[in-house]
C-alpha positions as CSV (number, residue, x, y, z in Angstrom):
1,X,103.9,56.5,37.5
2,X,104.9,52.9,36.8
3,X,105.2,52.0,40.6
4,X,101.3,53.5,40.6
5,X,100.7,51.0,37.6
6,X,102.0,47.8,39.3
7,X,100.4,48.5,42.8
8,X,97.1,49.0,40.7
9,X,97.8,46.0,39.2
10,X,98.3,43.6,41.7
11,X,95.0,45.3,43.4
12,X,93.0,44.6,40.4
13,X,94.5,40.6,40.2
14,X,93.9,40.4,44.1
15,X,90.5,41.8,43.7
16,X,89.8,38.9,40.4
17,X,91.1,35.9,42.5
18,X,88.6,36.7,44.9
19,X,85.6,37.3,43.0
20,X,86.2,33.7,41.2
21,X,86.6,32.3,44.3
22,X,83.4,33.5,46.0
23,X,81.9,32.9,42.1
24,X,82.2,29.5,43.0
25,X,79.5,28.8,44.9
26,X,76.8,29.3,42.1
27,X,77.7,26.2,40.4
28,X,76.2,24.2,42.9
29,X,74.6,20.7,42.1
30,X,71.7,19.6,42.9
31,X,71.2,16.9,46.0
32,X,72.6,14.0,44.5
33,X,69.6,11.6,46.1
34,X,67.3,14.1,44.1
35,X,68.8,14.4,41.5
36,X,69.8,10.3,41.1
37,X,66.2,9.7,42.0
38,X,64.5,12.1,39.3
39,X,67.2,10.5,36.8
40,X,66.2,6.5,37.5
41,X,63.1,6.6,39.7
42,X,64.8,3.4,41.7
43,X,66.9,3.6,44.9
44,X,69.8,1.6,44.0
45,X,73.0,1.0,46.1
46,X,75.7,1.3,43.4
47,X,76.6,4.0,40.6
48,X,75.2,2.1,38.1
49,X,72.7,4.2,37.4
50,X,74.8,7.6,36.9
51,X,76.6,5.7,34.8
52,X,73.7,4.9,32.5
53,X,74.1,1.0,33.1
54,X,72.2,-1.0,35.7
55,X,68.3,-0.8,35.2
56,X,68.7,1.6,31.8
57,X,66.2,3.3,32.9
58,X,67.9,7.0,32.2
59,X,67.9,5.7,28.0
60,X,64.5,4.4,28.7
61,X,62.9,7.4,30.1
62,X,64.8,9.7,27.3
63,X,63.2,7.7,24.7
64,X,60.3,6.2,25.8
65,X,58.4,7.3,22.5
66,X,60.7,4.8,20.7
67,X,58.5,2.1,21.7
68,X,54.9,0.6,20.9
69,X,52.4,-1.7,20.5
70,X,53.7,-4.4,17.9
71,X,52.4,-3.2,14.2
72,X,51.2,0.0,15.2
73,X,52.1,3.5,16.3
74,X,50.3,3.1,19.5
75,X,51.6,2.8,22.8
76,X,53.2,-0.5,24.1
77,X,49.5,-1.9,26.1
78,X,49.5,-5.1,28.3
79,X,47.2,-8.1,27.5
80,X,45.8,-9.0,30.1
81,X,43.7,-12.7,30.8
82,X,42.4,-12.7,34.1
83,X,41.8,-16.4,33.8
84,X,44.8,-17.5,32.9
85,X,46.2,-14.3,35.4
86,X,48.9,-13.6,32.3
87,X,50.1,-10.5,31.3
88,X,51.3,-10.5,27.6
89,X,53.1,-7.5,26.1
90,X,54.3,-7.1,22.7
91,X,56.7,-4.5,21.9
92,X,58.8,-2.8,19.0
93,X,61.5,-0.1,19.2
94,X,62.7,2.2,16.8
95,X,65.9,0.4,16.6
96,X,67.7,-3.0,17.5
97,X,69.8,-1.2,20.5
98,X,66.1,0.3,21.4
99,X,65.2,-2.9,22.0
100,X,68.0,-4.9,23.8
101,X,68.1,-1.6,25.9
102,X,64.5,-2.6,27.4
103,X,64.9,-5.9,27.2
104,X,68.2,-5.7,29.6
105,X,66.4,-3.2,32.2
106,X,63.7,-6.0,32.6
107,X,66.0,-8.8,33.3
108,X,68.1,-6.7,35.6
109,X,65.6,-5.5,37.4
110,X,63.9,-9.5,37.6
111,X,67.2,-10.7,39.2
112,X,67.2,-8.0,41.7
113,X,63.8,-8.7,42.8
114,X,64.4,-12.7,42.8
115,X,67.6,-12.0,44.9
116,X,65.8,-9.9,47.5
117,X,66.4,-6.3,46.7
118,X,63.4,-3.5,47.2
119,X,63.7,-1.0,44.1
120,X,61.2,1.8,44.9
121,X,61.1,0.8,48.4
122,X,58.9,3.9,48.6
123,X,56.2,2.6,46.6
124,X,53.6,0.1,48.3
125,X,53.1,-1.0,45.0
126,X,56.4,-1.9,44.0
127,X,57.1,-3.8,47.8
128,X,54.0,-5.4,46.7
129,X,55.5,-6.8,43.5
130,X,58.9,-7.6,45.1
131,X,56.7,-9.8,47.9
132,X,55.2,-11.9,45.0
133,X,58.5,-12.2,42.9
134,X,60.7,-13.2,46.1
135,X,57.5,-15.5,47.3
136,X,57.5,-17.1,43.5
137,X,54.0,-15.8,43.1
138,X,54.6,-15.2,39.4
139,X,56.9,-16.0,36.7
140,X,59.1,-13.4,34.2
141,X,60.1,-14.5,30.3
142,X,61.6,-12.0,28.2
143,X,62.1,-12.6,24.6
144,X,63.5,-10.4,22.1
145,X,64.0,-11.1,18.4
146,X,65.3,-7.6,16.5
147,X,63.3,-5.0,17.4
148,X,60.3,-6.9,18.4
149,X,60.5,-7.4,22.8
150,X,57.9,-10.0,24.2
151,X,57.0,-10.2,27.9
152,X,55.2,-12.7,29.5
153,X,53.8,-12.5,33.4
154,X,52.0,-15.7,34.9
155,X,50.5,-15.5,38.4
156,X,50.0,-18.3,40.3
157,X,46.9,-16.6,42.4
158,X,44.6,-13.2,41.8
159,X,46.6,-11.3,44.6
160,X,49.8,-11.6,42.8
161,X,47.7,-11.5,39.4
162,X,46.1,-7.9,40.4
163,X,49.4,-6.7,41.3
164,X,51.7,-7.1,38.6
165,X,48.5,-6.1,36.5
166,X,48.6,-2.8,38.4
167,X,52.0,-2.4,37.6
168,X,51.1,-3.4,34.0
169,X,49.3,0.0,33.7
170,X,51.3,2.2,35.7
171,X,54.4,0.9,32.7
172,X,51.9,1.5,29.4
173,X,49.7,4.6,31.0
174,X,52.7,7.0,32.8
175,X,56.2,5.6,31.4
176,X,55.7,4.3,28.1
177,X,53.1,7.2,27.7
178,X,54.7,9.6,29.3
179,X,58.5,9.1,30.1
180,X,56.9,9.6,34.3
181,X,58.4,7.4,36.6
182,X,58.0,9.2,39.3
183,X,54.1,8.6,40.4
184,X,53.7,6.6,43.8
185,X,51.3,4.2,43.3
186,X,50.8,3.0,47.3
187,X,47.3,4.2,47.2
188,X,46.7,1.3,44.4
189,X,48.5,-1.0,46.3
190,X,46.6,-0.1,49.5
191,X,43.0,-1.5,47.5
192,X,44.7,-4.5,46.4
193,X,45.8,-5.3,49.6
194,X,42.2,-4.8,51.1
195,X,41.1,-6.4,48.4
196,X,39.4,-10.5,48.8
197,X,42.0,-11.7,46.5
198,X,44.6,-11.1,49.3
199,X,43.2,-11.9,52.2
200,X,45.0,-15.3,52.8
201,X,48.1,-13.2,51.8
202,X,47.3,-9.6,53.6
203,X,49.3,-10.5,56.9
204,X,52.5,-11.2,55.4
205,X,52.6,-8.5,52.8
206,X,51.9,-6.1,55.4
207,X,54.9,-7.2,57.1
208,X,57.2,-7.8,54.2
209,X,56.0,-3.4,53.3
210,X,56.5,-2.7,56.9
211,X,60.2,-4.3,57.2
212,X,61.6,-2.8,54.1
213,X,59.9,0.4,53.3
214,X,61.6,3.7,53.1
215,X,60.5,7.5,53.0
216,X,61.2,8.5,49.4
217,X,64.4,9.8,48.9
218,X,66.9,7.3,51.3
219,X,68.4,4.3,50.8
C-alpha cells in the first residue's frame, strides 16, 4: 500500500511540474515596440522611457488633467499671434513636481530636435516640426516659477509659424484634453505643406520627411 502511495505520488508531482511549465506561456507580454509606443507615443533609441525618465511623457499622459489654463480650471490653450507668428502658453499643475515634470519633457524633447533626432518619425507633422527646429525656423523658452509653466514659440516665417501652431492644437485638443498621444497628424501636415506659406520651403521639407520617416511602430 505505501509503495502504491509513493508511485502515486511522484505521478501526481511529475504531472504538476508539467502543467506549470506549459502554464507558462499565458503570461506573455505584449510586443515591446507596442507596448513602448502606446506607453510614450515617441520612438526613442534608449530605455529611458520604460524607465519613466527621458521625455516624461508616461507621468504626463497619466496625469494630464493635472494641468490648465493659468487661473482657471480649463484646459492649458495656446495663444496664438499670427503677426508676431508666437505661440504663448500659460500653464499651472496641481503641484510643484507637476510642473518641473512638463517643464523637463519640453526641454528634453527641444535638445533632441536641435541635435537632429526625429521623435514620431511616423508623423508628417512632427518631421515637419523637427525640419523647422533643426533649420532654426523658430525659437523654444521655457520658464517655470512654482507651479506656474510658461512657453514661448517664435517663428521666423508662416511655414514654420502654421506648424508649430498645428502642433499647438494637437498638445491642448488630444493630450492635455485627453491624455491621446497617439493621433497621426500627417494629413495636417500634408495642407501645410501645400499650403502658400511653404512654397519656398516645400522641396526641402519633402526631402528632409522622405529621408527620415518611418512606418509606425520601428525605429
Amino acid at each position: 500500500m505505501k509503495k502504491v502511495n509513493s508511485k502515486m505520488i511522484v505521478l501526481m508531482l511529475t504531472l504538476g511540474f508539467v502543467l506549470i511549465g506549459c502554464g507558462g506561456g499565458n503570461s506573455d507580454t505584449p510586443n515591446d515596440s507596442i507596448s513602448k509606443e502606446e506607453s510614450s507615443g515617441y520612438q526613442e533609441s534608449s530605455g529611458d522611457e520604460a524607465a519613466g525618465g527621458g521625455s516624461n511623457i508616461p507621468y504626463l499622459r497619466q496625469n494630464h488633467s493635472n494641468y490648465t489654463e493659468y487661473g482657471s480650471n480649463m484646459t492649458p490653450t495656446p495663444v496664438k499671434d499670427p503677426n508676431a507668428m508666437s505661440i504663448n502658453w500659460t500653464i499651472e499643475a496641481k503641484t510643484e513636481y507637476d510642473a518641473t515634470q512638463l517643464a523637463d519633457h519640453i526641454r528634453y524633447m527641444v535638445g533632441k530636435l536641435e541635435s537632429g533626432q526625429n521623435p514620431r518619425a511616423w508623423d508628417k507633422l512632427f518631421l515637419m516640426e523637427a525640419y523647422m527646429k533643426v533649420n532654426h525656423l523658430y525659437t523654444t523658452q521655457v520658464d517655470q516659477s512654482g507651479r506656474t509653466v510658461v512657453i514661448s514659440k517664435n517663428a521666423i516665417d508662416s511655414c514654420a509659424f502654421s506648424v508649430i501652431s498645428a502642433h499647438s492644437d494637437a498638445v491642448s485638443g488630444d493630450f492635455f484634453a485627453q491624455g491621446n498621444i497617439m493621433n497621426d497628424y500627417s494629413a495636417i501636415a500634408e495642407s501645410i505643406l501645400n499650403s502658400s506659406f511653404c512654397d519656398a520651403r516645400r522641396v526641402d521639407i519633402v526631402n528632409y520627411i522622405s529621408q527620415r520617416q518611418r512606418q509606425r511602430g520601428m525605429k
